[in-house]
N, C-alpha and C positions, 0 to 999 in steps of 0.2 A: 700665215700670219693674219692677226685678225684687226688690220689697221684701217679707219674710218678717215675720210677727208673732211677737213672742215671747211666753210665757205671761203676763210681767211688763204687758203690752199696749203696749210698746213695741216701732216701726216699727224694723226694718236694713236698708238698701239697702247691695247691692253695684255699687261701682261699675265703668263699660262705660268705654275709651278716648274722651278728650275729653268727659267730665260735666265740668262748673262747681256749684261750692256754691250759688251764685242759681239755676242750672237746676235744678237740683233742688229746692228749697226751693220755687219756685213749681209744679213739676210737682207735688212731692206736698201742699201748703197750699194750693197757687191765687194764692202771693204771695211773691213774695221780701222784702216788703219785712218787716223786721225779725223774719223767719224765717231766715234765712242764717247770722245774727249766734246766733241761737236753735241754730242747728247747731253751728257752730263752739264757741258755750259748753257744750255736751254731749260735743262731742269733740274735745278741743284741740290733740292732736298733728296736726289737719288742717291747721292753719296751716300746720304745717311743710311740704307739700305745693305744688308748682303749682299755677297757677288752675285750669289743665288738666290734671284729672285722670288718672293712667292706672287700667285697670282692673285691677279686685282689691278693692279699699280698702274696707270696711266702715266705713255712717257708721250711727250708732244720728241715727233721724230723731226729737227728742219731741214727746209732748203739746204741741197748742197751741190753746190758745182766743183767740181772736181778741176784740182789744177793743171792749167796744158803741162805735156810734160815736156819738158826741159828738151833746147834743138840741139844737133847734132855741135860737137865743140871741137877744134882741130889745135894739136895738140903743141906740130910745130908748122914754120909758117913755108 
């Protein structure tokens, strides 16, 4: 992936012919899932785009911490 840091410490990938918003979101997080959506909310004119990207397109990637997951839960008492 050919992703540049900015001083701001925010990620820019540019995109290669044929990227997907989920490919990417799991290459650079490890997880599309509710990372994608995370993309597209930072940078909205992507919508406007195919699923399949052509190259050029700068995506600003952000910060994402990932939610703790959920503690063990007991079901009876």
């Amino acid at each position: 992936m050919n992703i540049t840091e900015r001083p701001d410490g925010t990620s820019v990938y540019a995109t290669v012919d044929g990227d997907m918003v989920d490919q990417i979101a799991n290459a650079f997080y490890g997880s599309h899932l509710g990372t994608a959506e995370l993309i597209y909310e930072r940078n909205q004119n992507l919508s406007l785009q195919p699923m399949v990207l052509p190259a050029g397109i700068l995506i600003i990637l952000p910060k994402y911490t990932p939610p703790e997951p959920p503690g063990q839960i007991q079901l009876w008492d």
